[in-house]
C-alpha positions, -999 to +999 in steps of 0.1 A: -119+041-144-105+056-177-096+020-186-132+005-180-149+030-208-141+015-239-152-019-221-181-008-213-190+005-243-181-027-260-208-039-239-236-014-245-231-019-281-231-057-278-267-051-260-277-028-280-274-057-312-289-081-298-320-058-302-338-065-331-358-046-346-365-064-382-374-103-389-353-095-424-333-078-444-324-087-486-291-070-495-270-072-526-297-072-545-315-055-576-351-045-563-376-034-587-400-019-567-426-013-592-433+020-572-448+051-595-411+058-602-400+023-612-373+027-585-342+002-587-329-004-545-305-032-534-320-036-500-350-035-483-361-048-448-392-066-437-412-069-401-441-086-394-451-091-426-449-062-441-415-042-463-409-015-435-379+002-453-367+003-493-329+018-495-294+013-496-281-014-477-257+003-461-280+032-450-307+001-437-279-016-420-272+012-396-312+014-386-322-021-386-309-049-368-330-080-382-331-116-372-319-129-406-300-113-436-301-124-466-270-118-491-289-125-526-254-118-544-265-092-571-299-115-577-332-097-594-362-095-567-395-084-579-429-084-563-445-112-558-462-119-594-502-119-593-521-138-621-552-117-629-571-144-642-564-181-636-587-208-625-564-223-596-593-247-578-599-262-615-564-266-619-557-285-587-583-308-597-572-314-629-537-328-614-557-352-603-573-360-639-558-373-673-542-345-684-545-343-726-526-313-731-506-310-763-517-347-776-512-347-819-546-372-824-575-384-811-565-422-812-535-409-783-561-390-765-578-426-760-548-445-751-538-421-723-575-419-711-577-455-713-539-457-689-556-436-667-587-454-659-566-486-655-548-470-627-580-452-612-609-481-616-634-461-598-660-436-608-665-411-635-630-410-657-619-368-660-595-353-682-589-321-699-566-303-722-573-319-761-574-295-789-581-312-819-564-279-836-531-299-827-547-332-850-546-339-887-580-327-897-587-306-869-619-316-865-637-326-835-637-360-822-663-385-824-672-405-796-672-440-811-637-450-798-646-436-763-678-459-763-664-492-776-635-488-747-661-478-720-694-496-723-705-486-690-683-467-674-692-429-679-664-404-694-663-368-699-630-347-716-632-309-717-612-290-744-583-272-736-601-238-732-630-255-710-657-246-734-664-275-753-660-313-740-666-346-755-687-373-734-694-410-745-724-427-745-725-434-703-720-401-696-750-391-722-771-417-710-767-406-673-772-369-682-801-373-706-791-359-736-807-369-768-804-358-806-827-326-810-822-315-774-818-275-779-800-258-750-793-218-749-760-210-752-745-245-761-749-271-787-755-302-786-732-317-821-755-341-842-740-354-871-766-381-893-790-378-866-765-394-840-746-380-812-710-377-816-707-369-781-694-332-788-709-305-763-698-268-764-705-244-738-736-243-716-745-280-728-711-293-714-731-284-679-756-306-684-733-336-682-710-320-655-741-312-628-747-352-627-706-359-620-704-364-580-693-330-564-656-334-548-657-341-510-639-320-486-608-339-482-606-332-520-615-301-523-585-290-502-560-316-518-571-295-549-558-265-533-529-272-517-512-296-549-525-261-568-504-239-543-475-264-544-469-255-584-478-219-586-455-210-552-425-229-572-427-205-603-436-170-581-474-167-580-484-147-544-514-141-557-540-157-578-579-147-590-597-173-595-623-164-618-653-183-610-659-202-582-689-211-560-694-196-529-691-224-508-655-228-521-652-193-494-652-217-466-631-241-476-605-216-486-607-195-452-603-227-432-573-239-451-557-201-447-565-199-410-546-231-406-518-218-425-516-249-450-530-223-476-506-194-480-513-180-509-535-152-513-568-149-534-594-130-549-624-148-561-651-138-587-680-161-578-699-175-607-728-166-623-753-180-603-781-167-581-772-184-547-739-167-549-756-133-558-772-142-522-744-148-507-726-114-515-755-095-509-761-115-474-730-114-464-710-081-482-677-083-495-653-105-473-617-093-469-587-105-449-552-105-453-549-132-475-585-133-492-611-114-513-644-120-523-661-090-539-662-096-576-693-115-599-683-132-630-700-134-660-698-155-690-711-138-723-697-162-751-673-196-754-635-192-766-628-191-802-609-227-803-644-243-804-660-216-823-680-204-792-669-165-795-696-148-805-685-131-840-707-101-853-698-122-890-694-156-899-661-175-888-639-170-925-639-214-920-676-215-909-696-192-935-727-200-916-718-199-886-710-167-858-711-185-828-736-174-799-740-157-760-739-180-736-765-159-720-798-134-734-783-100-736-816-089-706-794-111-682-764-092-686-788-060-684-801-071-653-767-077-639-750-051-647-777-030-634-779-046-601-744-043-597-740-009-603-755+000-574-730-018-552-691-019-544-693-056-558-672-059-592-683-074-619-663-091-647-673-109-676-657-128-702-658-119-735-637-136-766-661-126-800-665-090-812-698-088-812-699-107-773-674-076-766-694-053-776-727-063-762-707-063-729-692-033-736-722-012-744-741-025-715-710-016-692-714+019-711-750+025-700-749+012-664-712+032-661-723+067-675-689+079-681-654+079-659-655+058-627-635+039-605-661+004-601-629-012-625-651-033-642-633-058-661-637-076-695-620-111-695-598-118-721-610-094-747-594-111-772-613-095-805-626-062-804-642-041-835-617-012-839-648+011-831-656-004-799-621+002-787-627+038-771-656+021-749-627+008-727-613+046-719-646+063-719-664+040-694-628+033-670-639-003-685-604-026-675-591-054-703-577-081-682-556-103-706-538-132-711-507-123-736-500-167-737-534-170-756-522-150-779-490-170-788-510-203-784-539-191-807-519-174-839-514-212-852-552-212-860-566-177-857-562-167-888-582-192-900-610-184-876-613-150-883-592-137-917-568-111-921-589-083-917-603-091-880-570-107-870-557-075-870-573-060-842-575-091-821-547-099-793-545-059-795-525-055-760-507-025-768-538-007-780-559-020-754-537-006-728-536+027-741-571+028-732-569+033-694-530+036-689-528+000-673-541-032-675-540-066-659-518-100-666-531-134-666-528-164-676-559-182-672-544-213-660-551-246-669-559-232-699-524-221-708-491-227-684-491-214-646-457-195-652-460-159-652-426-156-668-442-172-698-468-142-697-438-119-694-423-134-726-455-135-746-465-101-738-429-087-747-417-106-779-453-118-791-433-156-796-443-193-784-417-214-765-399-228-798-395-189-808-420-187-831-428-168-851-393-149-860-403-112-855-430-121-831-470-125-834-486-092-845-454-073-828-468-036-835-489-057-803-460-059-780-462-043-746-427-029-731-411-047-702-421-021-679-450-024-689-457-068-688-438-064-652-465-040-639-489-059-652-484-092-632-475-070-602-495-035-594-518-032-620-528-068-613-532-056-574-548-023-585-577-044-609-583-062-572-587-030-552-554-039-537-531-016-545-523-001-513-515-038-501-496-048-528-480-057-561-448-035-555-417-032-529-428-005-509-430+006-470-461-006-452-471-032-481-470-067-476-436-085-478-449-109-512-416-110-534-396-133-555-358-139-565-349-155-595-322-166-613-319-138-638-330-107-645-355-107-666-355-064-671-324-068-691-310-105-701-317-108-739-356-121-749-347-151-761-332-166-725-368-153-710-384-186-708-356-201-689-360-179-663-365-199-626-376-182-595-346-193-571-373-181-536-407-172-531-418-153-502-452-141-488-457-120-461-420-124-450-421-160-449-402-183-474-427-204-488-405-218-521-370-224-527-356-241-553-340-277-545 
């Protein structure tokens, strides 16, 4: 009998492994939990869908028996990343479009638009992503060319920063838009009494309410070839920051079905059946979607002179820009909204559309809160407006990328003096103690490791400038990571779900290549996430 012991415990213990009691476990790894202590593990094990244990691998090893282990041999993992503020519907169309981005004339926009429509005869011809910033002149372009290569068939190309667009004659004709017309918050560009085809702001809606409205076969192509490219570079979590409610559906259907894995929290558009919606319906939540926030729109961007500027543009003496909106709408808004859970988030570029926002905010708010109202970009703000943000718990969500996109040109837009305070990161998040990363995708590039690079060294991809962009600007590394991880989940009401490495959270994380806490800024942008993983499941991996 003595003899048969050690067998049989041989055998116990052989049963008792093939227990398991974990889907997975990463090991050999560095962790960066973004907890409240910035803890550093190398393991951590997941079940169900959810990070059950952080730790020592050796101490998980002995509790869990998982499924699968994965050995990441000494490789970063970090939360899944979460852009704040990104328009991924918009963007998955757009792969479908001409895409004009970084183009160095007008005459090249034309050929490529003209490639396109070869290869896609039918319809209205789309694109998006000029900047005539990038051209010699800079000026606007004129819709001459546009009309002697399409007679008939109509064509409409938004700027880069989606607040201005150019349209040729077809497009005018079919929209009705005639020298004179006056439109509030837009323009119309006349130049000798003639078109040139140049709309900005709420007159590029004009032209885009006659363009046929996508079906529902493209509507979720959108969404999945939008998924496809922000799974590949770590996104788990995107707000898109303006859709219609009908998108809701869509979107559910597509999750349900588990095609659409990536989460999302939607800020439905400005518009009165949407409004209905929320208040019909509350605020929808599931595992992998949220709809509780309103967004609002109070000037253009500053690339098309749109920001509303309390003085002239320093290369438009005439000229401040305008609200897209009468300051009573906002008002009414923000008061309506105030009474609700629903969060409401407006965009904001100008200083003096910041602090129209701001001061509204300020009156509905009445002090300390936790609604976390957001302003949108927040790109120039009157050094006297800045304490509105920490008096009134008023959240900056920014985009550190605009920033190193924008200081070719800025200057010129707004002189030394007001250049000064604008792209103010650091200062802005000393305001509240945190604040939100985005990118505002297609805008600028879907890679949040870009976002971690701008916000960190204040450089563009060439490394430009040498000491960085405004650098007394710069926000730490600690900092940028928390940013596109918990403070991004925290300015969703997420928190407790999300954006870190920690027991009873979802299991959204990411491996890449390096590690981008400590290899030297200048390797930053070649950074490539190596897995992605939501809720357990590996849903990229690099070929």
């Amino acid at each position: 009998m003595k003899k048969l012991w050690p067998l049989l415990l041989l055998l116990a213990t052989a049963c008792k492994k093939k227990d398991f009691n974990a889907d997975l476990l990463i090991k050999n790894a560095v962790v960066y939990t973004v907890d409240s202590a910035f803890t550093v593990a190398d393991a951590f094990v997941v079940n169900g869908g959810k990070i059950v244990a952080v730790g020592k691998a050796a101490d998980l090893e002995e509790e869990y028996h998982a499924r699968q282990v994965l050995d990441v041999q000494g490789k970063a993992v970090y939360p899944g990343f979460i852009d704040a503020h990104s328009h991924f519907y918009d963007y998955g169309l757009g792969l479908q479009q001409v895409n004009l981005k970084g183009i160095s004339s007008w005459r090249t926009v034309t050929d490529s638009v003209q490639a396109f429509a070869r290869s896609n005869p039918d319809g209205w011809v789309l694109g998006s992503g000029w900047d005539q910033n990038l051209w010699p002149g800079k000026k606007f372009p004129d819709k001459a060319l546009l009309d002697s290569l399409f007679p008939m068939r109509p064509v409409l190309l938004s700027r880069i920063d989606g607040h201005a667009a150019i349209a040729n004659q077809a497009a005018l004709t079919i929209a009705g838009i005639s020298p004179g017309q006056k439109i509030i918050g837009g323009e119309i560009e006349v130049v000798n009494g003639k078109l040139t085809g140049v709309l900005l702001d709420n007159a590029v809606g004009i032209v885009t309410r006659k363009i046929p409205a996508a079906d529902e076969e493209a509507m979720q192509a959108a969404l999945l070839s939008a998924q496809q490219n922000c799974l590949a570079v770590g996104l788990t979590t995107v707000d898109d920051a303006g859709l219609p409610y009908t998108m809701v559906n869509t979107i559910t259907q597509l999750q349900k079905k588990g095609d659409l894995k990536m989460r999302m929290y939607i800020m439905l558009a400005d518009r009165q059946e949407n409004y209905n919606y929320l208040f019909k319906n509350g605020i929808v939540k599931s595992p992998r979607l949220s709809v509780r926030a309103i967004k609002m729109y109070a000037d253009g961007a500053l690339g098309s002179r749109g920001a509303c500027l309390l003085q002239p543009y320093a290369d438009q003496k005439d000229w401040k820009g305008f609200l897209l909106s009468n300051p009573q709408h906002f008002q009414q808004i923000a008061e309506r909204l105030a009474k609700t859970d629903i969060q409401l988030n407006t965009h904001a570029i100008g200083d003096s559309a910041n602090r129209v926002i701001l001061k509204i905010y300020a009156g509905v708010l009445k002090g300390k809160n936790d609604k976390r109202w957001r302003i949108e970009h927040a790109q120039i703000i009157a050094p006297e407006d800045l304490h509105y943000f920490g008096d009134y718990s008023i959240i900056p969500s920014v985009q550190p990328t605009h920033a190193t996109s924008d200081m070719y040109w800025a200057g010129r837009r707004l002189g030394e003096d007001r250049l000064k305070t604008a792209y103010a990161y650091k200062e802005l998040l000393k305001q509240n103690g945190w604040m939100p990363l985005g990118t505002d995708f297609p805008v600028e590039n879907i890679n949040p490791i870009y976002t971690f690079y701008a916000a960190v060294v204040r450089k563009d991809l060439k490394g430009y400038p040498q000491n960085g962009f405004q650098p007394e600007n710069a926000i730490t590394r600690n900092e940028a990571l928390k940013g596109m991880t918990i403070w991004a989940a925290k300015a969703n009401f997420e928190e407790k779900e999300k954006g870190s490495i920690e027991a009873g959270k979802y299991a959204d994380f990411v491996i890449l290549d390096a590690d981008i806490m400590r290899i030297s800024a200048s390797q930053l942008p070649y950074t490539k996430v190596l897995k992605s993983f939501i809720n357990g499941e590996k849903v990229y991996e690099k070929k």
